[in-house]
N, C-alpha and C positions, 0 to 999 in steps of 0.2 A: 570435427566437433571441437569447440573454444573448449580450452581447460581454465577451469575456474580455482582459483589458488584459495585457501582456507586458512581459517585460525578458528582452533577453538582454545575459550576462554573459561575456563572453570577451576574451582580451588581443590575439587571432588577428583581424586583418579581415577576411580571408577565411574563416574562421569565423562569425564575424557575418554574413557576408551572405549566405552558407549558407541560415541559418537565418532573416534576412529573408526570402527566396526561396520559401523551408518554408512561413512564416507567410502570406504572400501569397496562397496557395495554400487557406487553411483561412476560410471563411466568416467564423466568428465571433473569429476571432482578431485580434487589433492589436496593434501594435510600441508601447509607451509611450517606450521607450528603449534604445538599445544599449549598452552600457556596456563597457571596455577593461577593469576592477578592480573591485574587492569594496567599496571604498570609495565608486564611481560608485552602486551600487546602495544602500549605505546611505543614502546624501542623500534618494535616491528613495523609497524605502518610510517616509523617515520622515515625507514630505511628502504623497506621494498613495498611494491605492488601488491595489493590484497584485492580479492573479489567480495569475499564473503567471511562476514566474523558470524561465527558461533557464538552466542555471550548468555554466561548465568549471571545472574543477578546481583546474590548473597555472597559476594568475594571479600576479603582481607582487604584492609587500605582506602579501596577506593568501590562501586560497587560499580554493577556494568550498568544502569542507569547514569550515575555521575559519570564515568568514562564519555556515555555518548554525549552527554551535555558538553564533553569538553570539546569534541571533534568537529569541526568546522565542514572538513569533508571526511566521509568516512565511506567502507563498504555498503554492500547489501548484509544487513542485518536480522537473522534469524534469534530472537530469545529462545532461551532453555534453562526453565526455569522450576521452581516446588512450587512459588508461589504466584498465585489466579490475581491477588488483588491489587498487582502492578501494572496489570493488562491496558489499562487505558492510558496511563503513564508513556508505556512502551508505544504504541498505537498512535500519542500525541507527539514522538519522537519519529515518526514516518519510519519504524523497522516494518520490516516486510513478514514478518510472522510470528506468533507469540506459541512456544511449546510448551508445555504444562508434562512434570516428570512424576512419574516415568511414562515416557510417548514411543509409542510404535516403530518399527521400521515406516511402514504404510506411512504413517500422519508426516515422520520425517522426511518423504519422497514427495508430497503435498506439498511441504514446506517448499522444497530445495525446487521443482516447478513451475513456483511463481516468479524464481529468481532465474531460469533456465531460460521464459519466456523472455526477460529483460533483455536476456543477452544473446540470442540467435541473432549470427548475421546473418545469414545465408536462408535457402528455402528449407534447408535440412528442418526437420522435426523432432527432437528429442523425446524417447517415449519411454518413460521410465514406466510406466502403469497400461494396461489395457487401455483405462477408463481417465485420462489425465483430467484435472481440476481447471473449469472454467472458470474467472475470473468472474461473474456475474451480480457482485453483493461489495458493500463498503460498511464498514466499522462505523459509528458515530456517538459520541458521549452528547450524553444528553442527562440532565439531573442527575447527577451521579453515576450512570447506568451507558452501557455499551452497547449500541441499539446496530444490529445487524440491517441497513436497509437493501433492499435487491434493486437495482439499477431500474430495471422492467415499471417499477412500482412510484417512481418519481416523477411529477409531473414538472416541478419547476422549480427552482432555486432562487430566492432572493436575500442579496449583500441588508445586512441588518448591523451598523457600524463593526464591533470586533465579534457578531455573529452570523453566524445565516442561518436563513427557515428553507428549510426543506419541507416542501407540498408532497406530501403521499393522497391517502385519504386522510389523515392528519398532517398537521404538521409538531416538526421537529426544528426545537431551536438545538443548538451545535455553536459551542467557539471553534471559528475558524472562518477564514479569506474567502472569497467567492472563486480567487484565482488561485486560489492551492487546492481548493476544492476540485474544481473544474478540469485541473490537470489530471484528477482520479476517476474520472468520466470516461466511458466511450465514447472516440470522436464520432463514430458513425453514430449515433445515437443522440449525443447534446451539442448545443450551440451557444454560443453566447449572443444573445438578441441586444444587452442595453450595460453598461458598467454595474448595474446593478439587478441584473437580471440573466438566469443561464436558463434554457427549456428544455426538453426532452423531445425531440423531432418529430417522434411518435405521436405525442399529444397535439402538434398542432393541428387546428381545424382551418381557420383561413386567416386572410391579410388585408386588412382595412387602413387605406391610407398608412398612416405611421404606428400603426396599432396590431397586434398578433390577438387570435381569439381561440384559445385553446378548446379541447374535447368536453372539457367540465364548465366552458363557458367563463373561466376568468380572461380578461384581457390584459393586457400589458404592452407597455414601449418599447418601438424597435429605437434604437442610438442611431443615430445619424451617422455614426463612424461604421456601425453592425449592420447599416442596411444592405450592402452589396452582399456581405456576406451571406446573412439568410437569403439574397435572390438566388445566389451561386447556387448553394447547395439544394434550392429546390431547383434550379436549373439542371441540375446532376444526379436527379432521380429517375 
C-alpha cells in the first residue's frame, strides 16, 4: 500500500489536530507537517514531495485560495474549511474535495478515497468503509449556483467558445473547456465525436454517413479526425 505524505494547513490548533486524529486513523496516510500559514507550506513543497495538502481557508497573510492560485503544481487538495460560500471558487480550482467544519471522521474517509483511487498502482483495493464512494456525479457552476449533475443523466456536451452546454433533460451552460471537461468523464462511458462535441455512448442510437443520431433524436458531427475513433469503440463492444 503507497504511503501518501500530508500537510495540513490551518491557523486553528484545534483544527490541526482534528485532522491529526483523522489522519492517524487512515493506513496509508502520514503527517509530513502541520502548518499554522500559507507561507509554512510553501517552504515545504518547495523542498520535499507532498501528496495531499489539507488547506483551511481563513489563514494569516495569505489565504489557502490565494496559496493555490500561486501553485503552478501542487498536491491533491482537500478544503477544510467554516465557510460554504467558497465552494465553487475551490471546485473552479480543480481541488478534489471541499469539507464544511466541523465534518465527520466518515465525510473525511470520503474525502481521503477519492484521492486513494488516484493513486493505486497495483490491483490492491484500499477499503477504508464497507460501502466506499463511487465517483458517479460532477460539480458544475452554473448562474451562481453549484449544480450536482450525475454522469448517467448527460446526454451530450457541446464547446460554446469559453463555455459549454451540457444536454441532460435541460440544458446547462458552465464556464469551462470541452477538453478539461471531458478529462472528468468516464472513459467508458463518453467519447469525443467532433472538436466541438463530446456524447455519452449510452445515448447513441445510430451512424449516418458523417452524422451520429442520438436516443432523443438530436443529430450531430462526427470530425474527421474522431471517426476511427467512434468505429473503435463500437468495434470493442
Amino acid at each position: 500500500m503507497e504511503i501518501l505524505k500530508c500537510i495540513i494547513a490551518d491557523d486553528e490548533p484545534i483544527a490541526r489536530q482534528i485532522l491529526e486524529n483523522y489522519i492517524e486513523q487512515i493506513p496509508n496516510l502520514e503527517v509530513l507537517a502541520s502548518c499554522k500559514d500559507a507561507f509554512e507550506v510553501m517552504k515545504i513543497l518547495q523542498n520535499q514531495s507532498v501528496d495531499v495538502l489539507f488547506l483551511d481557508i481563513n489563514m494569516p497573510k495569505l489565504s489557502g485560495l490565494s496559496l493555490l492560485k500561486t501553485m503552478q503544481k501542487r498536491p491533491d487538495v482537500i478544503i477544510t474549511t467554516a465557510y460554504p460560500e467558497y465552494a465553487i471558487e475551490g471546485f473552479e480550482l480543480s481541488v478534489t474535495d471541499y469539507l464544511l467544519k466541523p465534518f465527520s471522521l466518515e465525510r473525511f474517509i470520503q474525502a481521503v478515497i477519492k484521492i486513494q483511487k488516484k493513486n493505486v498502482t497495483d490491483t490492491t483495493v484500499v477499503h477504508l468503509s464497507e460501502k466506499e464512494e463511487i465517483t458517479t456525479s460532477v460539480f458544475v457552476k452554473s448562474d451562481k449556483k453549484l449544480i450536482k449533475v450525475p454522469f448517467k443523466d448527460i446526454q451530450y456536451i457541446e464547446a460554446y467558445g469559453n463555455y459549454i452546454k451540457i444536454f441532460t433533460d435541460t440544458m446547462i451552460l458552465t464556464p469551462n473547456t470541452l477538453s478539461d471537461f471531458f478529462d472528468k468523464l468516464p472513459k467508458e462511458d463518453f467519447i469525443r465525436i467532433h472538436k466541438s462535441f463530446v456524447i455519452n455512448f449510452n445515448e447513441l442510437k445510430l451512424i449516418e454517413g458523417n452524422q451520429l443520431i442520438l436516443n432523443n433524436t438530436t443529430t450531430l458531427p462526427i470530425g474527421k479526425s474522431y471517426r476511427k475513433l467512434v468505429l473503435d469503440k463500437i468495434d470493442g463492444m
